[in-house]
C-alpha positions, 0 to 999 in steps of 0.5 A: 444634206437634202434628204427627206420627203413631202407632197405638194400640188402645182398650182395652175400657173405651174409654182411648186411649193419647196419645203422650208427645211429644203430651202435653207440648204438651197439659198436664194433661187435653184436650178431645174432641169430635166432629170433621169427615170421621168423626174425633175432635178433642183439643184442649189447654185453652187452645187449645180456649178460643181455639176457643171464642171464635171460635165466640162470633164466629158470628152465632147468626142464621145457620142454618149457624153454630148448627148447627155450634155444636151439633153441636161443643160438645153432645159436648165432653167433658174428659178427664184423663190418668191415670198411664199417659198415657190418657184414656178417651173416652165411648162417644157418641164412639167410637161417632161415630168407628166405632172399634172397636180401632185407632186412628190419633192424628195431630197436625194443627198446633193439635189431635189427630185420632183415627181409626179406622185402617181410615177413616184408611187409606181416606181416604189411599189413596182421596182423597189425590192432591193436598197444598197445603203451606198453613200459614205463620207470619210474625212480623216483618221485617228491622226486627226482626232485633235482636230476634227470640227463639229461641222466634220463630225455633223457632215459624217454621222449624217452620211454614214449614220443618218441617210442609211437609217431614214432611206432603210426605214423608208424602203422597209415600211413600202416592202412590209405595206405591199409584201415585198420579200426584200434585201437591204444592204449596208455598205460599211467599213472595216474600221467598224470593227477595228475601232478608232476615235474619228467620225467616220469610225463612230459613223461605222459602228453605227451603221453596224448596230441598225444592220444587226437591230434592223435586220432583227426587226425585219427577218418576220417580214421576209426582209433580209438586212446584211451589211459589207465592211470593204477596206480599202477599195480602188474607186476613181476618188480612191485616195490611200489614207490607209497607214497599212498595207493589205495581205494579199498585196492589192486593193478590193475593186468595186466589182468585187463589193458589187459581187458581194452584194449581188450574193448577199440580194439573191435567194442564195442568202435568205438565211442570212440575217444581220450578217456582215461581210468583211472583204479587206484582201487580210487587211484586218488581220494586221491590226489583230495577228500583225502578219501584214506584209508590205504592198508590192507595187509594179 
Protein backbone atom coordinates (compact mmCIF):
# COMPACT_ATOMS: atom_id res chain seq x y z
CA UNK A 1 0.00 0.00 0.00
CA UNK A 2 1.81 3.12 -1.39
CA UNK A 3 0.16 6.33 -0.16
CA UNK A 4 1.58 9.29 1.50
CA UNK A 5 3.59 12.36 0.30
CA UNK A 6 6.88 14.01 -0.02
CA UNK A 7 9.36 16.51 -1.77
CA UNK A 8 12.48 15.86 -3.58
CA UNK A 9 14.72 17.87 -6.09
CA UNK A 10 16.13 16.25 -9.27
CA UNK A 11 19.47 16.60 -9.41
CA UNK A 12 21.19 17.51 -12.81
CA UNK A 13 21.86 14.57 -14.32
CA UNK A 14 18.13 13.84 -13.89
CA UNK A 15 18.16 11.20 -10.31
CA UNK A 16 15.13 11.51 -7.86
CA UNK A 17 15.44 10.60 -4.47
CA UNK A 18 12.31 8.01 -3.74
CA UNK A 19 11.46 7.87 -0.18
CA UNK A 20 12.66 5.00 2.18
CA UNK A 21 9.19 3.92 3.13
CA UNK A 22 8.25 3.81 -0.53
CA UNK A 23 10.99 1.73 -1.32
CA UNK A 24 10.33 -1.11 0.93
CA UNK A 25 7.09 -1.77 -0.84
CA UNK A 26 8.87 -1.48 -4.29
CA UNK A 27 11.71 -4.07 -3.99
CA UNK A 28 14.78 -3.60 -6.21
CA UNK A 29 14.30 -1.33 -9.39
CA UNK A 30 10.95 0.21 -10.55
CA UNK A 31 9.07 0.91 -13.90
CA UNK A 32 8.55 4.46 -14.99
CA UNK A 33 6.30 5.67 -17.70
CA UNK A 34 4.57 8.33 -18.86
CA UNK A 35 1.32 8.92 -16.60
CA UNK A 36 -2.14 10.67 -17.01
CA UNK A 37 -2.93 14.53 -16.01
CA UNK A 38 1.10 15.50 -17.04
CA UNK A 39 2.86 13.20 -14.07
CA UNK A 40 5.08 10.38 -14.00
CA UNK A 41 3.74 6.73 -13.12
CA UNK A 42 6.68 4.28 -10.62
CA UNK A 43 5.13 1.15 -10.46
CA UNK A 44 7.01 -2.06 -8.80
CA UNK A 45 7.99 -4.99 -11.05
CA UNK A 46 5.44 -7.36 -10.21
CA UNK A 47 2.75 -4.84 -10.15
CA UNK A 48 3.65 -3.22 -13.59
CA UNK A 49 3.51 -7.27 -14.72
CA UNK A 50 -0.07 -7.13 -13.64
CA UNK A 51 -0.44 -3.88 -15.50
CA UNK A 52 0.64 -5.38 -18.36
CA UNK A 53 -1.52 -8.16 -18.39
CA UNK A 54 -4.47 -6.02 -18.26
CA UNK A 55 -3.24 -4.13 -20.98
CA UNK A 56 -3.03 -7.49 -23.22
CA UNK A 57 -6.68 -7.64 -22.33
CA UNK A 58 -7.39 -4.69 -24.77
CA UNK A 59 -8.75 -5.43 -28.04
CA UNK A 60 -6.13 -4.24 -30.44
CA UNK A 61 -8.99 -3.70 -32.59
CA UNK A 62 -10.39 -0.69 -30.84
CA UNK A 63 -8.54 2.53 -31.91
CA UNK A 64 -8.54 3.98 -28.11
CA UNK A 65 -6.90 0.98 -26.73
CA UNK A 66 -4.02 0.90 -29.10
CA UNK A 67 -3.49 4.49 -28.83
CA UNK A 68 -3.40 4.07 -24.96
CA UNK A 69 -1.11 0.82 -25.30
CA UNK A 70 1.36 3.23 -27.18
CA UNK A 71 1.46 6.02 -25.66
CA UNK A 72 2.16 3.80 -21.80
CA UNK A 73 4.41 1.19 -23.02
CA UNK A 74 6.69 3.18 -25.84
CA UNK A 75 8.35 5.38 -22.48
CA UNK A 76 8.49 2.48 -20.16
CA UNK A 77 11.53 2.72 -18.86
CA UNK A 78 13.27 0.25 -15.86
CA UNK A 79 15.09 2.18 -13.39
CA UNK A 80 17.41 0.57 -10.58
CA UNK A 81 17.87 2.29 -7.40
CA UNK A 82 21.62 2.98 -6.45
CA UNK A 83 23.00 3.04 -2.94
CA UNK A 84 21.37 6.25 -2.20
CA UNK A 85 17.93 5.16 -2.99
CA UNK A 86 17.63 7.22 -6.40
CA UNK A 87 16.80 6.43 -9.72
CA UNK A 88 17.72 8.60 -12.65
CA UNK A 89 14.77 9.19 -14.87
CA UNK A 90 15.57 9.87 -19.06
CA UNK A 91 15.05 13.12 -20.11
CA UNK A 92 11.96 12.13 -22.48
CA UNK A 93 10.39 11.67 -19.12
CA UNK A 94 11.35 14.70 -17.12
CA UNK A 95 10.67 16.50 -20.25
CA UNK A 96 7.08 14.98 -20.60
CA UNK A 97 6.63 15.83 -16.92
CA UNK A 98 7.91 19.65 -17.34
CA UNK A 99 10.23 18.98 -14.07
CA UNK A 100 12.37 21.17 -13.82
CA UNK A 101 13.86 20.74 -10.02
CA UNK A 102 11.14 20.06 -7.39
CA UNK A 103 9.31 17.19 -7.53
CA UNK A 104 6.40 16.22 -5.75
CA UNK A 105 6.35 11.94 -4.97
CA UNK A 106 2.93 10.84 -3.68
CA UNK A 107 1.84 7.08 -3.28
CA UNK A 108 -1.43 6.38 -5.26
CA UNK A 109 -2.25 3.02 -3.76
CA UNK A 110 -0.63 0.57 -6.48
CA UNK A 111 1.88 3.11 -8.04
CA UNK A 112 3.85 6.39 -7.71
CA UNK A 113 3.15 9.56 -8.93
CA UNK A 114 5.85 12.02 -9.85
CA UNK A 115 5.23 15.42 -10.26
CA UNK A 116 6.40 18.70 -10.81
CA UNK A 117 5.36 20.53 -7.65
CA UNK A 118 4.30 23.91 -9.19
CA UNK A 119 1.56 21.48 -11.46
CA UNK A 120 0.76 19.28 -8.48
CA UNK A 121 0.28 22.37 -6.39
CA UNK A 122 -1.89 24.01 -9.08
CA UNK A 123 -3.87 20.96 -9.60
CA UNK A 124 -4.84 21.05 -5.94
CA UNK A 125 -5.54 24.37 -5.54
CA UNK A 126 -7.24 24.99 -8.89
CA UNK A 127 -9.58 21.62 -9.18
CA UNK A 128 -9.99 19.96 -6.16
CA UNK A 129 -13.45 20.67 -4.60
CA UNK A 130 -14.89 17.36 -4.45
CA UNK A 131 -13.09 13.64 -2.83
CA UNK A 132 -14.87 10.37 -3.18
CA UNK A 133 -13.17 8.18 -0.71
CA UNK A 134 -13.60 5.13 -3.32
CA UNK A 135 -11.08 2.13 -2.95
CA UNK A 136 -12.60 -0.76 -0.73
CA UNK A 137 -11.08 -4.07 -0.11
CA UNK A 138 -13.57 -6.91 0.92
CA UNK A 139 -11.74 -10.35 1.67
CA UNK A 140 -14.28 -12.43 3.35
CA UNK A 141 -17.30 -12.89 5.38
CA UNK A 142 -18.27 -13.79 8.76
CA UNK A 143 -17.67 -17.60 7.76
CA UNK A 144 -14.21 -16.76 7.69
CA UNK A 145 -13.89 -15.29 11.04
CA UNK A 146 -11.74 -18.72 11.81
CA UNK A 147 -9.57 -18.06 9.54
CA UNK A 148 -8.78 -14.67 8.67
CA UNK A 149 -4.73 -13.81 8.88
CA UNK A 150 -3.33 -10.66 10.18
CA UNK A 151 -1.79 -9.64 6.96
CA UNK A 152 -5.86 -10.09 5.88
CA UNK A 153 -6.93 -8.02 8.62
CA UNK A 154 -3.69 -5.09 7.78
CA UNK A 155 -4.53 -5.11 3.97
CA UNK A 156 -8.25 -4.26 5.11
CA UNK A 157 -8.43 -1.59 8.05
CA UNK A 158 -5.68 0.11 5.56
CA UNK A 159 -7.91 0.10 2.25
CA UNK A 160 -10.98 0.96 3.97
CA UNK A 161 -9.86 2.71 7.35
CA UNK A 162 -6.60 4.13 6.67
CA UNK A 163 -6.61 5.71 2.83
CA UNK A 164 -10.01 7.16 3.45
CA UNK A 165 -8.53 8.96 6.93
CA UNK A 166 -5.01 10.65 5.72
CA UNK A 167 -6.50 11.23 1.70
CA UNK A 168 -9.60 13.12 3.50
CA UNK A 169 -7.51 14.78 6.01
CA UNK A 170 -5.07 15.68 3.32
CA UNK A 171 -7.85 17.12 0.97
CA UNK A 172 -9.46 18.98 3.94
CA UNK A 173 -6.68 20.85 5.25
CA UNK A 174 -6.02 22.27 1.15
CA UNK A 175 -9.97 23.07 1.14
CA UNK A 176 -9.63 25.06 4.70
CA UNK A 177 -6.11 26.75 3.46
CA UNK A 178 -7.35 28.17 -0.01
CA UNK A 179 -11.37 28.60 1.29
CA UNK A 180 -12.88 26.05 -0.53
CA UNK A 181 -16.49 25.27 0.25
CA UNK A 182 -16.11 21.68 -0.60
CA UNK A 183 -17.67 17.83 -0.27
CA UNK A 184 -15.97 14.69 0.86
CA UNK A 185 -17.83 11.65 0.51
CA UNK A 186 -17.19 8.12 1.83
CA UNK A 187 -18.05 5.34 0.16
CA UNK A 188 -19.04 2.33 2.54
CA UNK A 189 -21.30 -0.57 3.01
CA UNK A 190 -24.15 -1.47 4.62
CA UNK A 191 -22.50 -4.02 6.78
CA UNK A 192 -21.39 -0.94 8.65
CA UNK A 193 -24.75 -1.13 9.88
CA UNK A 194 -25.63 -4.55 10.11
CA UNK A 195 -22.35 -5.57 11.85
CA UNK A 196 -20.18 -8.89 11.40
CA UNK A 197 -16.92 -10.19 12.94
CA UNK A 198 -14.70 -9.67 9.48
CA UNK A 199 -12.29 -6.87 8.59
CA UNK A 200 -14.00 -5.76 6.24
CA UNK A 201 -17.14 -5.10 8.72
CA UNK A 202 -14.64 -3.61 11.43
CA UNK A 203 -13.17 -1.52 8.43
CA UNK A 204 -16.65 -0.10 7.60
CA UNK A 205 -17.87 0.85 10.86
CA UNK A 206 -14.60 2.86 11.04
CA UNK A 207 -14.97 4.63 8.23
CA UNK A 208 -18.79 5.48 9.46
CA UNK A 209 -17.00 7.14 12.71
CA UNK A 210 -14.52 9.55 10.47
CA UNK A 211 -17.54 10.52 8.17
CA UNK A 212 -19.78 11.59 11.12
CA UNK A 213 -16.62 13.22 13.41
CA UNK A 214 -15.19 14.49 10.39
CA UNK A 215 -18.10 15.90 9.03
CA UNK A 216 -18.56 17.61 12.70
CA UNK A 217 -15.15 18.94 12.43
CA UNK A 218 -15.44 20.49 9.03
CA UNK A 219 -19.30 21.62 8.81
CA UNK A 220 -17.70 25.71 10.27
CA UNK A 221 -15.56 25.46 7.09
CA UNK A 222 -18.07 25.04 4.64
CA UNK A 223 -17.17 21.41 3.90
CA UNK A 224 -19.96 19.03 3.54
CA UNK A 225 -18.68 15.08 4.64
CA UNK A 226 -21.41 12.57 3.72
CA UNK A 227 -21.13 8.97 3.17
CA UNK A 228 -23.18 5.79 1.03
CA UNK A 229 -23.48 2.40 2.25
CA UNK A 230 -24.07 0.59 -1.14
CA UNK A 231 -25.12 -3.48 -0.82
CA UNK A 232 -24.68 -5.27 -3.35
CA UNK A 233 -23.27 -3.38 -6.32
CA UNK A 234 -23.19 -5.05 -10.26
CA UNK A 235 -19.36 -3.91 -11.12
CA UNK A 236 -17.20 -5.63 -13.68
CA UNK A 237 -15.04 -7.53 -10.07
CA UNK A 238 -18.65 -8.13 -8.87
CA UNK A 239 -18.46 -11.58 -7.18
CA UNK A 240 -22.16 -12.58 -5.13
CA UNK A 241 -20.64 -13.16 -1.52
CA UNK A 242 -23.82 -12.20 -0.32
CA UNK A 243 -25.85 -15.26 1.36
CA UNK A 244 -29.21 -12.82 0.66
CA UNK A 245 -31.02 -11.67 -1.51
CA UNK A 246 -32.19 -7.81 -2.17
CA UNK A 247 -36.04 -6.51 -2.10
CA UNK A 248 -36.22 -5.39 -4.82
CA UNK A 249 -34.97 -8.38 -6.78
CA UNK A 250 -31.87 -6.70 -8.64
CA UNK A 251 -28.52 -5.53 -7.69
CA UNK A 252 -27.62 -1.55 -7.45
CA UNK A 253 -25.42 -0.57 -10.81
CA UNK A 254 -22.76 1.72 -10.08
CA UNK A 255 -24.60 4.69 -11.71
CA UNK A 256 -26.88 4.27 -9.23
CA UNK A 257 -24.07 5.11 -6.29
CA UNK A 258 -22.36 7.45 -8.92
CA UNK A 259 -25.89 9.47 -8.79
CA UNK A 260 -25.70 9.40 -5.21
CA UNK A 261 -22.96 11.00 -4.87
CA UNK A 262 -23.38 13.64 -7.45
CA UNK A 263 -26.70 14.71 -5.28
CA UNK A 264 -24.77 14.40 -2.08
CA UNK A 265 -21.59 16.99 -4.17
CA UNK A 266 -24.07 19.31 -5.29
CA UNK A 267 -25.77 22.49 -3.45
CA UNK A 268 -29.06 20.40 -3.27
CA UNK A 269 -27.18 18.93 -0.01
CA UNK A 270 -25.50 21.71 2.03
CA UNK A 271 -27.42 21.01 4.75
CA UNK A 272 -26.47 17.80 5.06
CA UNK A 273 -24.07 16.81 7.30
CA UNK A 274 -22.60 13.60 8.35
CA UNK A 275 -25.46 11.89 6.75
CA UNK A 276 -24.99 8.43 5.13
CA UNK A 277 -26.93 7.22 2.62
CA UNK A 278 -28.10 3.56 2.70
CA UNK A 279 -28.93 2.28 -1.31
CA UNK A 280 -29.22 -1.64 -0.81
CA UNK A 281 -32.67 -2.45 -3.32
CA UNK A 282 -34.51 -3.55 0.79
CA UNK A 283 -31.25 -5.65 1.36
CA UNK A 284 -31.21 -4.45 5.06
CA UNK A 285 -34.16 -4.89 5.60
CA UNK A 286 -33.93 -9.00 5.61
CA UNK A 287 -31.45 -8.80 8.62
CA UNK A 288 -33.89 -6.32 10.84
CA UNK A 289 -37.97 -7.47 9.30
CA UNK A 290 -36.75 -10.78 7.74
CA UNK A 291 -39.28 -9.84 4.74
CA UNK A 292 -36.57 -10.71 1.96
CA UNK A 293 -37.49 -12.41 -0.90
CA UNK A 294 -36.01 -14.64 -3.12
CA UNK A 295 -34.03 -13.14 -6.13
CA UNK A 296 -35.52 -13.79 -9.66
CA UNK A 297 -33.10 -14.31 -11.96
CA UNK A 298 -34.15 -14.56 -16.16
Amino acid sequence: MLIGEFHHNLDEKGRIIIPSKFRDDLGSKVVVTRGLDGCLFVYSMNEWNNIVSKLKSLSFTKKDARMFNRFFMSSATVCDFDRQGRINIPASLVLYADIKKECTIIGVNDRLEVWATDKFDSLIEDNLDILVNVAGLKNGQEAKFWDFTSSEFDDCMAVNAKVPFFLSRLVAKDMIANNVRGNIINIGGIKSFIGEPSPYSMSKFAQNSLTKGLARMLAPYGICMNGIAPGATNTSNFVNLYLTDTSNCRYSTPDEIANIALLLASDLCRSMVGSIVICDGGEMLQYFYGIGRKLKRS
